[in-house]
C-alpha positions as a Markdown table, in Angstrom:
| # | Residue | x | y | z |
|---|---|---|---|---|
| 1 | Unk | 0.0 | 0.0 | 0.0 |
| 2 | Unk | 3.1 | 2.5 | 0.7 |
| 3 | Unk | 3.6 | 2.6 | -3.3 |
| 4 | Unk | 0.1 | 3.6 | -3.5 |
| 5 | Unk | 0.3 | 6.4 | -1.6 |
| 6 | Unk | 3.3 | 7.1 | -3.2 |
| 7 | Unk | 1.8 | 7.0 | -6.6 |
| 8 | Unk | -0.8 | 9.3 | -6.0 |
| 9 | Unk | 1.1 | 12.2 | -5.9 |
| 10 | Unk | 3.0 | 11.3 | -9.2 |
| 11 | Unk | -0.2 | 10.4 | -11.5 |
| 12 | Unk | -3.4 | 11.8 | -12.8 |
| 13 | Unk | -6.0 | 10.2 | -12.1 |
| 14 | Unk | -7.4 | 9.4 | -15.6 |
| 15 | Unk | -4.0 | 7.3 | -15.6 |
| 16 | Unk | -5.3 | 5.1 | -13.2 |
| 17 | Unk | -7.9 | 2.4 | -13.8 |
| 18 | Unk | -10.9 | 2.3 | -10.9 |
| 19 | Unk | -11.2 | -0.3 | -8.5 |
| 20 | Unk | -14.2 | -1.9 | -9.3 |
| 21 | Unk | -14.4 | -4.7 | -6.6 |
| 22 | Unk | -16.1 | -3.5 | -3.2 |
| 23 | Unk | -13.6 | -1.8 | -1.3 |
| 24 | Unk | -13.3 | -1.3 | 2.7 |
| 25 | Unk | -10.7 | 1.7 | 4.3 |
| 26 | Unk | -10.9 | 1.3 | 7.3 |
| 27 | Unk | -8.5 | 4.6 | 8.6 |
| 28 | Unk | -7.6 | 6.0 | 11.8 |
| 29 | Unk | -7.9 | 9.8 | 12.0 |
| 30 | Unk | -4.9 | 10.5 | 14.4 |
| 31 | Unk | -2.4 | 8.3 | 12.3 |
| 32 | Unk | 0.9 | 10.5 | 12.6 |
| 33 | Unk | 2.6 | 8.9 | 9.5 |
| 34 | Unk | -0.4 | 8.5 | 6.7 |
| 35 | Unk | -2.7 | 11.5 | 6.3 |
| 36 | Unk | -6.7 | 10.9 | 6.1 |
| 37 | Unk | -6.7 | 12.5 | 2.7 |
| 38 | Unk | -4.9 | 9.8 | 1.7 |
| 39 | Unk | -8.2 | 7.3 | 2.4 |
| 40 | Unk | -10.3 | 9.8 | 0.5 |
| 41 | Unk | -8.0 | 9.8 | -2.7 |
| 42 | Unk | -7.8 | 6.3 | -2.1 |
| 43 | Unk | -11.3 | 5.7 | -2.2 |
| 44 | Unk | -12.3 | 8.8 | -5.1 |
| 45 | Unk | -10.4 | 5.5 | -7.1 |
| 46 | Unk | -13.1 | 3.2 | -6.0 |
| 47 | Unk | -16.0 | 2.3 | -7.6 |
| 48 | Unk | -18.0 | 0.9 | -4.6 |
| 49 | Unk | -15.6 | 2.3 | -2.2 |
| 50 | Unk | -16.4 | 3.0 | 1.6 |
| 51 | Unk | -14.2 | 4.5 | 4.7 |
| 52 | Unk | -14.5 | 3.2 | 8.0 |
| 53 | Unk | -13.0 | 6.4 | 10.4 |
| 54 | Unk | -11.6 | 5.2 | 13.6 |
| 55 | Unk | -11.8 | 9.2 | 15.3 |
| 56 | Unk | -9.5 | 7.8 | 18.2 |
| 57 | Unk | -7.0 | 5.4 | 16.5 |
| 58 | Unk | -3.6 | 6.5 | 15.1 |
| 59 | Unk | -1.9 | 3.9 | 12.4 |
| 60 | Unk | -2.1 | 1.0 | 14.6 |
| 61 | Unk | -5.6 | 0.4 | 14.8 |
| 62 | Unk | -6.1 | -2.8 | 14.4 |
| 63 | Unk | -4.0 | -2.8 | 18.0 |
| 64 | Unk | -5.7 | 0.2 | 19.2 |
| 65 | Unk | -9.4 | -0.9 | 18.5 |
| 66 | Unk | -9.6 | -4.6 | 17.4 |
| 67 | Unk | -13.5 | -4.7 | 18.3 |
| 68 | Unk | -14.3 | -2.0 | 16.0 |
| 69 | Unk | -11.9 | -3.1 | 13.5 |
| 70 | Unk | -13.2 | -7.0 | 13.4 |
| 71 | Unk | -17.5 | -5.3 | 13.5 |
| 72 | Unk | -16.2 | -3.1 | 10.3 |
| 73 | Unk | -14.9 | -6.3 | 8.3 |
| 74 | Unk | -18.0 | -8.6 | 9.3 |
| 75 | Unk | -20.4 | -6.3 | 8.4 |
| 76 | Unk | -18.6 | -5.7 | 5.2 |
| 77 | Unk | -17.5 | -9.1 | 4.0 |
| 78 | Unk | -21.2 | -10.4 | 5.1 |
| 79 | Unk | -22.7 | -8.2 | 2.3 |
């Protein structure tokens, strides 16, 4: 994922082909080394495309908040 970020800086986005396949971010807001815009470029790229914000969580939230994490997968992999 660190070359996608990367990447979005360096093309247009009519370079890069959608995402068609249902897409989870699940993103927490006080992450000191990604920025939350990168989840919404990230998911401008996605055709069925949804964020998940974790208000509390920094970049380890899958640590931080594994309850609201796991709830955020199940309910979307059990559309």
């Amino acid at each position: 994922m660190l070359n996608w970020y990367r990447a979005l800086r360096l093309k247009h986005r009519s370079e890069l082909k959608p995402i068609r396949s249902p897409t989870l971010i699940v993103w927490g807001k006080k992450d000191p080394a990604l920025s939350p815009h990168l989840a919404t470029e990230s998911l401008n790229l996605c055709d069925q495309g949804k964020i998940e914000w974790l208000p509390g969580a920094t970049h380890w939230l899958h640590h931080e908040e594994p309850q609201h994490v796991n709830n955020a997968l199940i309910s979307f992999l059990s559309q």
